[in-house]
N, C-alpha and C positions, 0 to 999 in steps of 0.2 A: 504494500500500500504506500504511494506518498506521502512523504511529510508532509506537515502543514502548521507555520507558527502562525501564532496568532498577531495580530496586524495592529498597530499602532492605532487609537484612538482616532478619528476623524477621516481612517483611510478610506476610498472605497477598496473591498477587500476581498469581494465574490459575485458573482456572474452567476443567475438563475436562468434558466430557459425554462419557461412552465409551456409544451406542446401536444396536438392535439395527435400527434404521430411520433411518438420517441426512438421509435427504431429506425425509423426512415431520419428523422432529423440527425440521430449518431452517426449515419450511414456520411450526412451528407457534410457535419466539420469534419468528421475525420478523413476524408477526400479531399475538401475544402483545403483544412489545414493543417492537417497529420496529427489531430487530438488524439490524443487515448483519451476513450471513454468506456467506462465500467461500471457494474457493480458498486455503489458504496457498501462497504465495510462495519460504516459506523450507524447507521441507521435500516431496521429491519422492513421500512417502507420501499415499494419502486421507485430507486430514485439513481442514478448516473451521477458517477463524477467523473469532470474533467483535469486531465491530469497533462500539467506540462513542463518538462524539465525537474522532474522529480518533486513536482508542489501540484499537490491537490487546489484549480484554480477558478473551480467553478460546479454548477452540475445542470442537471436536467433532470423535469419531472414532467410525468403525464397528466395530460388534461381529462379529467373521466369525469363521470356522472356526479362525483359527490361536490362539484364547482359549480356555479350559474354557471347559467345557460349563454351562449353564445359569446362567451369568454375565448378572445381569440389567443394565440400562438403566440407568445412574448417574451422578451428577457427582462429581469428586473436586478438594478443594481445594490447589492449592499454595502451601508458605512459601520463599519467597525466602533465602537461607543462601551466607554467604561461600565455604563448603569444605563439599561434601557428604560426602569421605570423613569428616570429623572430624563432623560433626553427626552422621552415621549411628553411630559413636562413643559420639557423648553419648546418642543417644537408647537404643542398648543400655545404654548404663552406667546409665538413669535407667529401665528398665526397659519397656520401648517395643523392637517388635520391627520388622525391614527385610523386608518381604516379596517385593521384587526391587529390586537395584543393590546398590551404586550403579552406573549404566551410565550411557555418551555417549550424546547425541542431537543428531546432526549440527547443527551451523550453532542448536544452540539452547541447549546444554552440560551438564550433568550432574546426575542426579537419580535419585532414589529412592521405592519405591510402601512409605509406611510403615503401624504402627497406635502407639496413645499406648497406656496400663498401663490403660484399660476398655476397650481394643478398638476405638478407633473410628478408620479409616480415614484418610490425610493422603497428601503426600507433599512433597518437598523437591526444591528447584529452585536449581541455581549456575547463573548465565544466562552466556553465553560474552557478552565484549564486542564492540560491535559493532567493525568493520575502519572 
């Protein structure tokens, strides 16, 4: 499996593809651009991570039934943050809305699917340390 440190506060620091085809979408960075894509390890959901240069640097997951409806094919960028409760915080206080979390995500730690004050799309990631 790749290593993966955890990223400095304010980084962005992961790459999510949520698609409505994930085997055809693996099929098509790794032609594209020579990813390795797998299996994650750390999470027992269908989920791919992309791996480059021996750092786990992104992943991909499938679009299925348990998503609204007509939820199309997308990547979404995450920032790295000490304390999700309190950034999710500042980011209401600065006018930037939390559109789910902040919630756990087993063995990978705590985050949030946000938007900034034009509406564009984020989310925020406290990475659990590794054991």
């Amino acid at each position: 499996m790749a290593e993966f440190t955890i990223p400095a506060p304010g980084t962005i620091c992961w790459r999510e593809l949520a698609t409505k085809d994930i085997e055809k979408a693996a099929a098509f960075y790794r032609e594209m651009f020579g990813w390795d894509v797998a299996q994650s390890k750390i999470t027992p959901m269908a989920y791919q991570e992309i791996h480059m240069d021996g750092q786990a640097r992104g992943g991909m997951m499938q679009i299925d039934e348990n998503w609204p409806p007509n939820v199309p094919s997308h990547w979404q960028s995450y920032v790295a943050v000490d304390n999700a409760d309190e950034t999710c915080g500042k980011i209401k206080a600065n006018g930037g809305t939390i559109n789910h979390g902040p919630f756990d995500a087993p063995s990978i730690g705590r985050m949030a699917m946000c938007m900034d004050v034009s509406g564009a799309a984020f989310a925020i990631i406290q990475f659990t340390h590794p054991t």
